[in-house]
MARDREN-446503 format. One record per residue (C-alpha): x, y, z; residue in one letter. Coordinates in steps of 0.02 Angstrom, whole numbers, padded with zeros to 5 digits, always signed. Layout:
residues N
XYZa
...
end
This chain:
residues 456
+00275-00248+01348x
+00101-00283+01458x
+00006-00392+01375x
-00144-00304+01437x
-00179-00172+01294x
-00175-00318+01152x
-00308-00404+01271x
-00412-00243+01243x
-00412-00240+01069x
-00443-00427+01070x
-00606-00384+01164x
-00671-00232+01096x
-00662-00252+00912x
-00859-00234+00880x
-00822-00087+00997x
-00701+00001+00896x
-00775-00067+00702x
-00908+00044+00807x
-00840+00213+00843x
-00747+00199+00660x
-00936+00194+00592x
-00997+00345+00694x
-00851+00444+00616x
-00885+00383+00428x
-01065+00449+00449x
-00995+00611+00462x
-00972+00693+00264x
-00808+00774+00307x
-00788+00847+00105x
-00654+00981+00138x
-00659+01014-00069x
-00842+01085-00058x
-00891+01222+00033x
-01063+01163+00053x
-01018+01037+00180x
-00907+01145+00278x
-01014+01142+00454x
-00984+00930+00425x
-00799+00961+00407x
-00808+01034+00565x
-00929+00907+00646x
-00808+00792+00607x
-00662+00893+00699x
-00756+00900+00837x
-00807+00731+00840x
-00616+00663+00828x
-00580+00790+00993x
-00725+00738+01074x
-00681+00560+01072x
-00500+00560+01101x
-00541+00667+01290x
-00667+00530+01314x
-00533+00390+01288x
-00400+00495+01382x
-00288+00611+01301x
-00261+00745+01455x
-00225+00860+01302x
-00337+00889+01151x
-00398+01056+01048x
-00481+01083+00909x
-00351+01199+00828x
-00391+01351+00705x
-00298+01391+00541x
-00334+01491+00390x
-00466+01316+00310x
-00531+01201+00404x
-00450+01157+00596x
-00339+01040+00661x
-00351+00915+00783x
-00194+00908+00918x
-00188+00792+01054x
-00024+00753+01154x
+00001+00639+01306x
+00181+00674+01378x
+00167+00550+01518x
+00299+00421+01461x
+00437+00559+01525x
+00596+00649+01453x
+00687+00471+01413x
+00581+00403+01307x
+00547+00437+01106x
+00418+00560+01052x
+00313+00506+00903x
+00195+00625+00807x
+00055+00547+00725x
-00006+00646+00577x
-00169+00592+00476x
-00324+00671+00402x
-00525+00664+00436x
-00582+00731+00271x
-00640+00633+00142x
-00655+00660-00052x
-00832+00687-00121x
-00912+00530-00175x
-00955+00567-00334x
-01020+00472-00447x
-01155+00430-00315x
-01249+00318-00444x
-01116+00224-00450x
-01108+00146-00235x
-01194-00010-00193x
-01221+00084-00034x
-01243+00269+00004x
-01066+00323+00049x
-01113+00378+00216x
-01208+00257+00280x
-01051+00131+00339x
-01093-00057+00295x
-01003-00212+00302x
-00996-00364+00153x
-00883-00479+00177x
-00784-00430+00326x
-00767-00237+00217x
-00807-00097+00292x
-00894+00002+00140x
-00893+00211+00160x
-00803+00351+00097x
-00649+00387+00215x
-00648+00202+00274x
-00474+00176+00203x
-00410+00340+00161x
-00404+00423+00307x
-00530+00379+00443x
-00513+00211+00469x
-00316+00233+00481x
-00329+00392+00599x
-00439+00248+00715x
-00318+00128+00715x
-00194+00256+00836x
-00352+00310+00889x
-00383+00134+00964x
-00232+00100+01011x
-00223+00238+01126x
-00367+00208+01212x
-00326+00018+01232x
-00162+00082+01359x
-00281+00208+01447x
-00436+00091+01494x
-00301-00049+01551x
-00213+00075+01663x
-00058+00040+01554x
+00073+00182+01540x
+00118+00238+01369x
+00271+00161+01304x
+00308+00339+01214x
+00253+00511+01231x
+00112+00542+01127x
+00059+00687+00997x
-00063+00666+00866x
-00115+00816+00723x
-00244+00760+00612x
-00314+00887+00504x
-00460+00945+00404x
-00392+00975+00206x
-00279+00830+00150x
-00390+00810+00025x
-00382+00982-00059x
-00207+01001-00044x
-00158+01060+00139x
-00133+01228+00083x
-00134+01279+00266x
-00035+01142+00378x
+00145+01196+00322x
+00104+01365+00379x
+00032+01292+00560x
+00171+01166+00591x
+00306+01308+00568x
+00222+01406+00680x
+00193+01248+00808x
+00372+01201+00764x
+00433+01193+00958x
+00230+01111+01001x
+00253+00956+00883x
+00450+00917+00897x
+00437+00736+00916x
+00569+00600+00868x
+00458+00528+00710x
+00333+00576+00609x
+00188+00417+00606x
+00062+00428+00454x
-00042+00297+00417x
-00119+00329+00244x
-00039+00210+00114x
-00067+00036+00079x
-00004-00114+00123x
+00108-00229-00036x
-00044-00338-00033x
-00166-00418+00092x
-00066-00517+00216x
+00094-00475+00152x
+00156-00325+00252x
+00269-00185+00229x
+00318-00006+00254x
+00332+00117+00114x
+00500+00221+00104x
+00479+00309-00028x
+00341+00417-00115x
+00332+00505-00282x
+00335+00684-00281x
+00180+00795-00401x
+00195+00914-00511x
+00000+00957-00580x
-00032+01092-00731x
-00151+01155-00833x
-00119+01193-01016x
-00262+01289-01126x
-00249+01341-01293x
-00356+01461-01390x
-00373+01490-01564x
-00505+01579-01648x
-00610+01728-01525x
-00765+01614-01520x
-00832+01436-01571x
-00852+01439-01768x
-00957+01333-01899x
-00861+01188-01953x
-00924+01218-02128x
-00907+01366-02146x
-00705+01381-02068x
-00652+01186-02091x
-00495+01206-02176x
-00456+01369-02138x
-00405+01381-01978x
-00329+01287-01828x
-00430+01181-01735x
-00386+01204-01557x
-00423+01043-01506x
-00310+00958-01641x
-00169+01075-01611x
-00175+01017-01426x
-00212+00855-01458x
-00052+00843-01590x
+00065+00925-01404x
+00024+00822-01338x
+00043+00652-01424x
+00228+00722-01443x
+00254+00704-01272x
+00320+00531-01247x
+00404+00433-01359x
+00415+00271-01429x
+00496+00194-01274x
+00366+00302-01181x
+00507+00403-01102x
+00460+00585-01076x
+00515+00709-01228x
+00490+00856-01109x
+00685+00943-01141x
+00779+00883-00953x
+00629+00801-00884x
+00767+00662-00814x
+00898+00769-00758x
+00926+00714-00607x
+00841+00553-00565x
+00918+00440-00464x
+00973+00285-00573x
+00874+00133-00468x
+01004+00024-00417x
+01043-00155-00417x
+01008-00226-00270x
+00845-00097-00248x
+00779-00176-00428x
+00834-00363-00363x
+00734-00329-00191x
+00588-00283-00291x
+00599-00426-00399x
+00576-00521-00250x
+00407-00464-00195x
+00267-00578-00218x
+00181-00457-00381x
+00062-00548-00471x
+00058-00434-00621x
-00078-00534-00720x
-00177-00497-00552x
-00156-00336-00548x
-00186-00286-00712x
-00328-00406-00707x
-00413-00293-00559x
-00423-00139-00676x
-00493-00240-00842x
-00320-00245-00941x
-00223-00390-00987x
-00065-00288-01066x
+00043-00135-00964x
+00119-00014-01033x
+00296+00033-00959x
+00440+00163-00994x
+00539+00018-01089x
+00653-00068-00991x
+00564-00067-00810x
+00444-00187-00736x
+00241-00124-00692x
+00314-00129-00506x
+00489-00011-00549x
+00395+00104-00667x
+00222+00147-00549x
+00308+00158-00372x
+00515+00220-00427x
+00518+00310-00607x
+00430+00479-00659x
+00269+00506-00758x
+00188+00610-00864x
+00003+00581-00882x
-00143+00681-00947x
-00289+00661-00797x
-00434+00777-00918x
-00451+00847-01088x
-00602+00969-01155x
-00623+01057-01322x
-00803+01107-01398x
-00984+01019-01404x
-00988+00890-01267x
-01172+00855-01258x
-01318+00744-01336x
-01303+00730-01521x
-01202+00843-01640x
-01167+01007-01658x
-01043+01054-01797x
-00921+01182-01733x
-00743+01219-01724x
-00697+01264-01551x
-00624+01423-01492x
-00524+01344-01339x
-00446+01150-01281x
-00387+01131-01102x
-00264+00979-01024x
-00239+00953-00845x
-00067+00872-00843x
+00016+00796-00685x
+00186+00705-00671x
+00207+00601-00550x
+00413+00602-00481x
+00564+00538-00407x
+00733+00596-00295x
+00811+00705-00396x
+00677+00792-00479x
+00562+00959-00412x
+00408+00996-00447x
+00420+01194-00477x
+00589+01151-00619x
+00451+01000-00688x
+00324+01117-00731x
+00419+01250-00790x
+00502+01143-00909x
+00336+01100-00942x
+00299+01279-00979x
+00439+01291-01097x
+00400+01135-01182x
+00230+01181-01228x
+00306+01361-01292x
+00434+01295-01392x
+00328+01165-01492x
+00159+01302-01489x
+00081+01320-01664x
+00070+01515-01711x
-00111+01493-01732x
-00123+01468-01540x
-00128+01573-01386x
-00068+01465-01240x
-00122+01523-01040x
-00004+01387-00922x
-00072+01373-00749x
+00016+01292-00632x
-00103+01206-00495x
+00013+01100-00352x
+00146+01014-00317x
+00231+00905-00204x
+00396+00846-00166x
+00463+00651-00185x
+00528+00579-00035x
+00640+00423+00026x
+00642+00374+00204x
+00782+00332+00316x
+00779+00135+00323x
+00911+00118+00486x
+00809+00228+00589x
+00766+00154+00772x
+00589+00177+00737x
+00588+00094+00550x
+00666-00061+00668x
+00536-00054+00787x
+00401-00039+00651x
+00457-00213+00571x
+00443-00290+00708x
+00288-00262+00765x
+00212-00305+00598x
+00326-00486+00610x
+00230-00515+00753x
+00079-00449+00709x
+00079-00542+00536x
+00195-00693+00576x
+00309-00648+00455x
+00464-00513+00377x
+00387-00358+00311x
+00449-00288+00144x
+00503-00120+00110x
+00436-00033-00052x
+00383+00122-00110x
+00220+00213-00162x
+00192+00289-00332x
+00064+00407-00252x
+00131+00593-00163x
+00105+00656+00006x
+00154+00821-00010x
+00123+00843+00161x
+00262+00706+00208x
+00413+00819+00141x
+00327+00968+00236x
+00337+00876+00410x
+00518+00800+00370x
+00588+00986+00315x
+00500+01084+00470x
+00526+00972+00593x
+00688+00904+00548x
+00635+00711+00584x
+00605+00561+00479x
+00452+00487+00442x
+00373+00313+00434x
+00242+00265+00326x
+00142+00121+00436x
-00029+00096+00327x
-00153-00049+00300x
-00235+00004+00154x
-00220-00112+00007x
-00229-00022-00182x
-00380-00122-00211x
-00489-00020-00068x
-00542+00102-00210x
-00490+00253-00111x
-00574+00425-00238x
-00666+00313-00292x
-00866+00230-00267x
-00866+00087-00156x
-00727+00149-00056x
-00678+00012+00072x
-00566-00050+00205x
-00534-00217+00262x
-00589-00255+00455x
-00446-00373+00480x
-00330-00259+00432x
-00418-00105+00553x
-00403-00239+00683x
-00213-00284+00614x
-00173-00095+00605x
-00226-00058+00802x
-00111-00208+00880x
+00031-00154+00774x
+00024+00013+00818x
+00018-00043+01004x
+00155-00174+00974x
+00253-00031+00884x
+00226+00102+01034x
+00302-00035+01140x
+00450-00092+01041x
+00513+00097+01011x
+00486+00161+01189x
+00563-00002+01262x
end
């Protein structure tokens, strides 16, 4: 490959750390209608910028939410590989504001970090394409591959809408892989490439007992106290081993096997580190699998918000009417999230109190996913990170879901690779979001060294 588009990105790094700033300063939150004109900004922005670097093709695309962004450069002809690039450009909200050094819009940099919400998760990945792109076009280089990129507008709220547009695009986007560059890396300067993703499945369970909140004094004793009833459900569900006790929550998994759980025990996982980072010193495990086996390769069941009765300033002696639990499992091959929560369902029906009402509301899901690790491109992808890094990049997998990943691979029919520089430590949802410069800089030249190994 031309040794012209690395010398680019060599020289146009404060360039690009740049144009990735203009974009952060853009509040993309696709979960709040308020900021629904800066959603679109930001659309328009993205299209804006890749006709400015060159795309000959880019629209800002409609669908039933916010747009999507499709570009497409089919210059590299008929006998070369296709790759479709697939990211977002909105961004969480940044709540708790009180609690960022910096306002989460205004992009700074401490200590080579590029502080902003969206500077990991997705902007700053989305540039690194972005860049890459642009460093073939301003050299005069021809693309190794032919080029499509669809980055949309609602990743964030659950891309209730980009299933629906890809099936109607399906003929638009065919492509030979599926690119998406929003995970992390193992750790920082030790790459890899995630194959494998866990699947959601995300409920709500509220109870109700008595028809309004009553005086503890008066009732105590009497009657059911919502909040212990659900409370009692759902200590019940896990056991002593912490496996689930939700009736044929494992049927199905995949068994990890023995040279999968001897590759992992390989990796370089510093586990006092990590648990360090989060202010623990002890895990917590399904018995009988490592921190690494049991966040990334075996199913969950975890309770992400409880409420029940008086929640504010001082006390106020009632017995609450209703308790509420939003539930999400994270899973694994051989699990699916509609059979997960209605096993859920049944499980909470089974083991329901007579003194309850139960309403079960089933929010989203996603499926799990495993990649193809013999495809062309996954070869082409490890080698541009050995010579990007210096060094073999590991394979592992992700214990976060991409429901959108599983949508792409069924419509489209193609594998996907999972190329991202994000490290778990960038605090992605959360205040102080960040993303590492280096890796930015890392991400563009692999991208570029990637284009050239799988169109060569």
């Amino acid at each position: 490959m031309a040794d012209a588009p690395l010398d680019y990105v060599s020289d146009h790094l404060d360039a690009f750390d740049a144009d990735l700033s203009d974009f952060l300063r853009i509040p993309s939150i696709s979960a709040d209608p308020a900021y629904a004109a800066d959603v679109r900004r930001a659309a328009d922005w993205l299209a804006d910028h890749l006709s400015q670097i060159g795309f000959p093709t880019v629209e800002v695309r409609e669908t039933g939410g916010h747009p999507v962004v499709f570009a497409e450069d089919r210059s590299a002809g008929a006998d070369k590989p296709t790759v479709l690039v697939y990211g977002h450009y909105d961004v969480q909200p940044p709540d708790p504001l009180d609690l960022w050094t910096s306002p989460p819009f205004e992009p700074v940099v401490r200590d080579g970090q590029l502080y902003a919400r969206g500077s990991a998760d997705d902007k700053g990945q989305v540039m690194m394409h972005v860049k890459a792109a642009e460093a073939f076009y301003k050299t005069g280089t021809p693309l190794p591959v032919n080029l499509k990129l669809i980055i949309e507008g609602e990743e964030e709220v659950g891309s209730h809408h980009l299933a629906p547009y890809v099936d109607a695009h399906q003929g638009e986007l065919a492509c030979d892989v599926i690119v998406i560059s929003d995970t992390a890396m193992f750790d920082q300067g030790i790459p890899s490439i995630t194959v494998g993703l866990r699947g959601l499945a995300y409920v709500q369970v509220n109870l109700t007992g008595p028809d309004r909140d009553l005086h503890s004094g008066v009732y105590g004793g009497g009657v059911e106290n919502p909040a212990n009833a659900l409370a009692k459900l759902i200590a019940d569900l896990h056991d002593a081993d912490h496996r689930v006790t939700v009736e044929g929550f494992y049927d199905g998994v995949v068994p990890l096997k023995a040279d999968e759980r001897a590759a992992w025990a390989e990796l370089p996982f510093d586990e006092a580190k990590w648990l360090g980072e989060i202010g623990l010193t002890v895990g917590k495990t399904e018995k009988g699998y490592t921190i690494l086996e049991a966040t990334t390769a075996r199913p969950t069941l975890d309770v992400n918000g409880m409420g029940s009765g008086y929640q504010g300033e001082g006390s106020k002696t009632v017995l609450p009417s209703k308790a509420f639990a939003k539930i999400s499992c994270r899973l694994v091959p051989g699990q699916d999230p509609k059979d997960i929560a209605q096993k859920l369902r049944r499980h909470f029906e089974t083991h329901l109190p007579d003194t309850m009402t139960m309403d079960f509301v089933e929010l989203h899901g996603g499926q799990p996913v495993l990649m193809d690790t013999d495809q062309p491109a996954m070869t082409a992808a490890m080698d541009a990170l050995r010579e990007t890094y210096g060094r073999d990049a590991y394979f592992m997998r992700e214990g976060g879901s991409i429901p959108v990943v599983a949508d792409l691979k069924r419509i489209l029919g193609v594998d996907a690779l999972l190329l991202g520089f994000g490290l778990t430590a960038d605090a992605i949802h959360s205040p102080d979001e960040h993303f590492g410069l280096d890796r930015y800089h890392e991400g563009i030249a692999t991208v570029v060294r990637f284009w050239g190994n799988y169109g060569a």
